[in-house]
N, C-alpha and C positions, 0 to 999 in steps of 0.2 A: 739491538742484538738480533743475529738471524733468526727466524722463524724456527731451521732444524735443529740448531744448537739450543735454544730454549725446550725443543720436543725432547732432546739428549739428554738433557739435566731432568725431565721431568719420569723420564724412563727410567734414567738410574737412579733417580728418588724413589723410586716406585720399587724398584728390585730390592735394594736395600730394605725400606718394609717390609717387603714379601721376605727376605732373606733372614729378617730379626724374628718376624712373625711364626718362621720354622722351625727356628732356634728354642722359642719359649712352646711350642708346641710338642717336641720332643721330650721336654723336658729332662733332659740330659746334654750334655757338652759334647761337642762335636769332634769328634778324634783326627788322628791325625792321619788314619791311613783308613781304607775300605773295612767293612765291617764283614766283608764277604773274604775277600779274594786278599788281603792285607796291604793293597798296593799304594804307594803315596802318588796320590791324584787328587785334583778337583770332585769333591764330594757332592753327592744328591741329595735329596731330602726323598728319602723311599716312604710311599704310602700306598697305601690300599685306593684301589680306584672306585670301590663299591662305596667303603665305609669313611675313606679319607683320613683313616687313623695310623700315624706313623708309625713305621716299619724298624728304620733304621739309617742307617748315614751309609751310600754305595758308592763308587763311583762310576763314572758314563756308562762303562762299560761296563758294568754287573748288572745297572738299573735298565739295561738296554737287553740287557740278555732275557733277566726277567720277563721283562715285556716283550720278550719274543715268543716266550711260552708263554703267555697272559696268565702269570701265575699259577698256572697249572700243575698242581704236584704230579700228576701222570703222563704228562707229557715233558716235566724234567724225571720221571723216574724212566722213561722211555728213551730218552736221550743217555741218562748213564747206562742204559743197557748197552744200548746203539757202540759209546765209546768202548764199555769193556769188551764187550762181546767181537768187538772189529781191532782192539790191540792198539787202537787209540791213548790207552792207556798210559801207556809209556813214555808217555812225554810228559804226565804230570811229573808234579814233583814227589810224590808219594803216591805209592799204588793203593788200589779204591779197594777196601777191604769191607765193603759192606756188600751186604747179601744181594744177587741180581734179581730183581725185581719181575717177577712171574703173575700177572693176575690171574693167573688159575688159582696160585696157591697164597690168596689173599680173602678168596670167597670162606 
């Protein structure tokens, strides 16, 4: 057997553990759609990058967005302002009825 096809089967043995390993880690069953956003796609295993303690079940692109703010809750409440405050808004699906986020008036 070639050498790469043996490194294939040992990679995808590998992921599979890592993939079961996540599953018992969460400790809950893995849904069918984003846990974020609702969309059916290929799921992540969302975790904390400090503490390594699972999050939730995302997909690419919630777990990518996250990690674009480096979970920063001030700089996603920064970003919702950004959207309301520019009329962005109107493309979700439902308008964002929560308060705009001011750090003045958090002191």
């Amino acid at each position: 057997m070639p050498r790469h096809f043996l490194g294939s089967i040992r990679r995808r043995a590998k992921d599979v553990r890592q993939k079961r390993k996540q599953i018992e880690q969460a400790g809950r069953a893995k849904p069918l759609t984003c846990e974020l956003c609702d969309r059916t796609a290929r799921l992540c295993y969302d975790h904390d990058h400090k503490t390594g303690r699972f999050r939730g079940w995302l997909c690419g692109r919630c777990n990518l967005g996250l990690g674009s703010f480096e979970d920063n809750p001030e700089l996603l409440r920064r970003a919702i302002n950004y959207i309301v405050l520019n009329n962005i808004g109107a493309k979700l699906h439902q308008p964002y009825r929560g308060r705009i986020y001011r750090p003045e008036q958090s002191k």
